[in-house]
C-alpha positions in Angstrom: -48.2 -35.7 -47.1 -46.6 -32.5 -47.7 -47.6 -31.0 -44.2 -46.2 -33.1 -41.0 -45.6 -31.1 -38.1 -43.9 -34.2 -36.4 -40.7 -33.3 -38.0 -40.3 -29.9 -35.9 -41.4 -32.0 -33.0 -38.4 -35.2 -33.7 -35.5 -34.0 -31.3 -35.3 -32.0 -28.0 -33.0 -29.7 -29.7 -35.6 -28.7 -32.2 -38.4 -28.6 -30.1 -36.7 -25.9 -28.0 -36.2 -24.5 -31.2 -39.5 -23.9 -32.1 -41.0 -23.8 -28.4 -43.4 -20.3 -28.4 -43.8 -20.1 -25.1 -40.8 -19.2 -22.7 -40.3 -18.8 -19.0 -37.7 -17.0 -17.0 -36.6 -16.4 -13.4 -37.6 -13.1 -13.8 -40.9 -13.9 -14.0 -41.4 -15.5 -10.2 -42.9 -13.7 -7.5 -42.4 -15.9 -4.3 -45.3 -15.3 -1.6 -44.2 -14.8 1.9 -46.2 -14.4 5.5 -44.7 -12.6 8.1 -45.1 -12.5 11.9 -44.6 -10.7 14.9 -41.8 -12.4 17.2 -38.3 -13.6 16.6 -36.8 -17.2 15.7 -40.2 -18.3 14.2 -40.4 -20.0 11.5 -43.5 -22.4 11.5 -44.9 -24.9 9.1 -48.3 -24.2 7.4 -50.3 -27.1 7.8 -52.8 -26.9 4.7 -49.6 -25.6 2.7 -46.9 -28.0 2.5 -43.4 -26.7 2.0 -45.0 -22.7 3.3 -43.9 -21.4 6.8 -44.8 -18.3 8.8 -41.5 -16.6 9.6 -40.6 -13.9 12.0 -39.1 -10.9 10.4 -35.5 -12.2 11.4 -36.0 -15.7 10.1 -37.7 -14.0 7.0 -34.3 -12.6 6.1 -32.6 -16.0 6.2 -35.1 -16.9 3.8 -34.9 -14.6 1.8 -31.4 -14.5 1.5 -31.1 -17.7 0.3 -33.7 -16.9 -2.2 -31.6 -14.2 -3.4 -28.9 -16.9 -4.6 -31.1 -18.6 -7.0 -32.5 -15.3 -8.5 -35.3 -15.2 -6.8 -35.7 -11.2 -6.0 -39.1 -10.8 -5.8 -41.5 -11.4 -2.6 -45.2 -10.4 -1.7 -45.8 -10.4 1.9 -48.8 -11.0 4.0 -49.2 -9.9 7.6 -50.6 -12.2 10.1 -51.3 -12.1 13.8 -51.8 -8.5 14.1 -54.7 -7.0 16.3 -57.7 -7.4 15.0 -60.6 -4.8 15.5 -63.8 -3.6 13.4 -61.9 -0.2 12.0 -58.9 -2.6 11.1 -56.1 0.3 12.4 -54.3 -2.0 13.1 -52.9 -2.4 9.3 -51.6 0.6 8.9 -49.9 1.3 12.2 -46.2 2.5 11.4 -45.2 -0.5 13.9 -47.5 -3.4 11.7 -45.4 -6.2 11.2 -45.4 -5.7 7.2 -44.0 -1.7 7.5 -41.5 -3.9 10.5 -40.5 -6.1 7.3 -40.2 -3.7 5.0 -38.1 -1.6 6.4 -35.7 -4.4 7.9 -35.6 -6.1 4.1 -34.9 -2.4 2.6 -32.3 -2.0 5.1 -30.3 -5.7 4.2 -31.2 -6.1 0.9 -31.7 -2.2 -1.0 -32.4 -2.9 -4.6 -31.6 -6.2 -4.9 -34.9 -7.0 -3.7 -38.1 -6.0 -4.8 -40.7 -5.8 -2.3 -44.2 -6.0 -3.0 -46.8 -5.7 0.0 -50.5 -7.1 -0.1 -53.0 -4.2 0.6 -56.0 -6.4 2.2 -57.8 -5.8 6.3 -59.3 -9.1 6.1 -56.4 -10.2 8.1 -56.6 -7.4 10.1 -60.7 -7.2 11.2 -62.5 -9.1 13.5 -65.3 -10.1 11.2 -62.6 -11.6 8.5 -64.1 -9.3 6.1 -61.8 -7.2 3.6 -63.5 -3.7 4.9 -65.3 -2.0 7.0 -68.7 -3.6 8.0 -71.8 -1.7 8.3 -74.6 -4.1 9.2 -73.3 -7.3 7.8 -72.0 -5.2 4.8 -68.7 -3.9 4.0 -68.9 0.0 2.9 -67.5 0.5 0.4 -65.8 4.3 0.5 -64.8 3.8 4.3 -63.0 0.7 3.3 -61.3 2.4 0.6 -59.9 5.2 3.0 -58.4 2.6 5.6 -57.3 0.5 2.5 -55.3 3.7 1.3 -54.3 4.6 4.6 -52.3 1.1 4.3 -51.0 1.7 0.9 -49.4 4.6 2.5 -47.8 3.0 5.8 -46.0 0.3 3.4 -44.6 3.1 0.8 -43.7 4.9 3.7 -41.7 1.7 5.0 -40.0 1.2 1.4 -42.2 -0.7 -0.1 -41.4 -0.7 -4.0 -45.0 -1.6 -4.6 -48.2 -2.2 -3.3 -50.9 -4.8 -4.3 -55.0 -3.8 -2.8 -56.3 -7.4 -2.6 -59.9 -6.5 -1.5 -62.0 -5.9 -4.7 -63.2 -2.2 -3.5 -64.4 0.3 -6.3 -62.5 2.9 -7.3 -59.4 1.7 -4.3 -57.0 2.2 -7.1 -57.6 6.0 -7.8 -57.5 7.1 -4.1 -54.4 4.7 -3.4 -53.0 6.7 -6.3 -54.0 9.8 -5.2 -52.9 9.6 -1.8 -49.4 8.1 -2.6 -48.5 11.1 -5.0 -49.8 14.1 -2.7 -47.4 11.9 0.2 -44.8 12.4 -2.6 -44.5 8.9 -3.4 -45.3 8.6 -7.0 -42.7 6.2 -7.5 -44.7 3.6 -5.8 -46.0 0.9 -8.2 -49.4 -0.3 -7.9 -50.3 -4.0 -8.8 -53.7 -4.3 -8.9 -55.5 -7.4 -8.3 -57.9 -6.6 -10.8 -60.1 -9.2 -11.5 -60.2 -11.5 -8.4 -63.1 -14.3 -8.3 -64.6 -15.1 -5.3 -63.1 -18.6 -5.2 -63.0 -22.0 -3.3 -59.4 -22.4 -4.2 -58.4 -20.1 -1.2 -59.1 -22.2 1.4 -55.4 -22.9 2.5 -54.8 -19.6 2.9 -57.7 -18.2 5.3 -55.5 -20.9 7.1 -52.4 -19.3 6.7 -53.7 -15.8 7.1 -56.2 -16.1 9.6 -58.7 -14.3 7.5 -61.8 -16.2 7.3 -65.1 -14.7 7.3 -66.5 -15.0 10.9 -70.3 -14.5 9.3 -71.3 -14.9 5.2 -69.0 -14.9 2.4 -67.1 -12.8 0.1 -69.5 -12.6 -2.5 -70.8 -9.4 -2.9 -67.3 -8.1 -3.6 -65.1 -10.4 -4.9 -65.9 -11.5 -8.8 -68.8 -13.5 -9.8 -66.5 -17.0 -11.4 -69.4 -17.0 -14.4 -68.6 -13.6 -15.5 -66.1 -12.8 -18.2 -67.1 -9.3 -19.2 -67.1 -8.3 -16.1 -63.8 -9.3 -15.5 -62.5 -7.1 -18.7 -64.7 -4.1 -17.0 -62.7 -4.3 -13.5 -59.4 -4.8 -15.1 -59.6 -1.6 -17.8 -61.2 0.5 -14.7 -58.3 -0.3 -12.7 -56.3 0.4 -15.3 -58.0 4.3 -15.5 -57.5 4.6 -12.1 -53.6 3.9 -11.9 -52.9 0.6 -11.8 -49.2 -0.3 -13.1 -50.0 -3.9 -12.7 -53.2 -6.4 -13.3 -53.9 -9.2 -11.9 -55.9 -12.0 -12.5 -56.4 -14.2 -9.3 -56.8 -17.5 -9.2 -54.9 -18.5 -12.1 -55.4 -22.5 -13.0 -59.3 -21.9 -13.8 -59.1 -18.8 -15.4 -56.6 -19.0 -18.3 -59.3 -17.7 -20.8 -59.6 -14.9 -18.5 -55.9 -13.9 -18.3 -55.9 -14.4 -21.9 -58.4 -12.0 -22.9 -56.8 -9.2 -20.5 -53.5 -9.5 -22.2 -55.6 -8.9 -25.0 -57.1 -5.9 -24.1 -54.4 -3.7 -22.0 -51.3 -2.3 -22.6 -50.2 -3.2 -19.0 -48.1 -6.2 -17.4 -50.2 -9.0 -16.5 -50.1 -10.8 -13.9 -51.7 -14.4 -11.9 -51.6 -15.8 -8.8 -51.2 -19.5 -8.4 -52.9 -19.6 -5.1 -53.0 -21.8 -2.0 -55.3 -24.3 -3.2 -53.8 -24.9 -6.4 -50.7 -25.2 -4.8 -51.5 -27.6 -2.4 -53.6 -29.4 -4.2 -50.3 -30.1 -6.6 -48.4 -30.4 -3.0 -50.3 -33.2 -2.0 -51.0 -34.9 -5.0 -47.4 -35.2 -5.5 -46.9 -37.0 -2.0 -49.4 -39.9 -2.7 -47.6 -40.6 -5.7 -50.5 -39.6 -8.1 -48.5 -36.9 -10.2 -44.9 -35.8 -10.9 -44.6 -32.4 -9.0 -41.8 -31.2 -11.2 -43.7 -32.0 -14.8 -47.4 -30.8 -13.5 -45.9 -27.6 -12.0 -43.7 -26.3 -15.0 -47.0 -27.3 -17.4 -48.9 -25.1 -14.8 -46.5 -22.4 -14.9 -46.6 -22.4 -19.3 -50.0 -22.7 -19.0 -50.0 -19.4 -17.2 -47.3 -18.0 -19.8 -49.0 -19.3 -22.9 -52.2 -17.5 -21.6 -50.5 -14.3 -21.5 -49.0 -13.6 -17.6 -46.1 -11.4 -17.9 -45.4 -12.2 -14.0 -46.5 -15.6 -12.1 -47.1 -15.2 -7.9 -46.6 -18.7 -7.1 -45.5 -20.6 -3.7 -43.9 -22.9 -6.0 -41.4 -20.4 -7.2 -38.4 -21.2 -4.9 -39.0 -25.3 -5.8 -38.4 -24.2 -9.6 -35.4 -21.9 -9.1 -33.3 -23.8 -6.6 -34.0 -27.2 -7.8 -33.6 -25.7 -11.5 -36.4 -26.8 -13.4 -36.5 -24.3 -15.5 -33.6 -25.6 -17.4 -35.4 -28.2 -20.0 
């Protein structure tokens, strides 16, 4: 036989050689949920290993993060207010713009902060806008969603990242950050984001279930792969510095073909119940959480994510299994 692909495949040394698929710290971005208080830092129960901290714990955290090269966070408000108009969210005082400015203040540039843009947390119908008989409005949602945009940047936010599958929430986030003069602001869009059953762990987390229905009639139809291309390269029109395609494990083709057709970074989030699902699997014995969570995370990488959100991103840095 003249071809045998076993020989580039004999050694470790060689097949690190020839590996095509890389991953580096720089591509983590470690999920945190803040909360109003001080000295709190309680375990999630559908999330093993995930706490809600107050912002003064948060810091701890995140300083010891900072060690192991981890530098980039997404946080998620919980336990604010919650009221149909959602003002809640962009109060100057909400416990994310509290966060912020507190991580800005220890950290400067060493950190990179990244703030979810979402009022499901925030409304007492769970929704992710404003409800107008059982359904959310679209163009009032988008001004309270933009409104929030705004209250982070103005906090120090280095980027924000709208959540709630709106149309056209990318153009007026834009809009309204540069005439605020912050033009500077990223925006990481999540794009293309199915309405999914791997996010039940989080509602948990976040406190954001629905109270009445579902999130289908904004979030993304899982059957449709066109569709996905059409919300990404919209976003993408609008603004967007960043897409992202959320959840991650079922949708490699779809984070695939994005790469494919933008010019932009892409990124995935590794959500809550693909986490846990690892999490727990891992405690009965079934898998080896180290070798199913670094094929997950090439999986991702082989697909095409520039960037990977995971909650499994301090667990790779600090125990260093990124090294092979």
């Amino acid at each position: 036989m003249l071809n045998r692909p076993r020989r580039l495949r004999k050694t470790a040394i060689i097949r690190e050689m020839v590996a095509e698929t890389h991953l580096s710290k720089d591509m983590f971005i470690y999920p945190y949920f803040v909360t109003q208080g001080k000295k709190h830092r309680f375990p999630i129960t559908a999330m093993p290993g995930i706490h809600h901290f107050s912002v003064d714990e948060l810091i701890k955290d995140v300083e010891q993060g900072l060690k192991h090269g981890l530098n980039k966070i997404l946080l998620f408000g919980v336990g604010e207010e919650k009221t149909k108009d959602a003002s809640s969210s962009y109060h100057k005082n909400s416990i994310v713009s509290k966060a912020v400015v507190e991580l800005k203040k220890q950290f400067g540039d060493d950190l990179y902060v990244i703030t979810d843009v979402c009022i499901c947390a925030y409304t007492t119908h769970g929704h992710c806008g404003i409800l107008h008989k059982d359904y959310v409005n679209n163009d009032e949602s988008v001004e309270v969603l933009a409104k929030m945009a705004l209250s982070h940047a103005q906090a120090g936010a280095d980027m924000v990242a709208p959540s709630d599958m709106m149309d056209g929430r990318i153009g007026a986030i834009r809009k309204l950050l540069d005439r605020n003069g912050f033009e500077n602001t990223a925006i990481m869009s999540y794009a293309i984001k199915f309405a999914s059953a791997y996010y039940g762990p989080f509602r948990e987390a976040a406190g954001s279930s629905p109270q009445k229905g579902d999130r289908k009639s904004y979030q993304m139809d899982f059957r449709n792969g066109n569709e996905a291309m059409k919300e990404g390269l919209l976003d993408e029109m609008e603004g967007a510095d960043v897409l992202m395609v959320k959840p991650a494990l079922a949708y490699l083709d779809v984070i695939h073909n994005l790469k494919q057709n933008t010019l932009l970074p892409v990124s995935c989030y590794n959500v809550s119940g693909e986490y846990s699902m690892v999490k727990m699997a891992a405690k009965q014995g079934l898998v080896d959480e180290q070798k199913i969570v670094m094929e997950n995370m090439y999986a991702f990488a082989r697909a095409g994510a520039d960037t990977i959100i995971t909650y499994h991103a301090k667990d790779i840095l600090q125990k260093k299994w990124l090294l092979p």
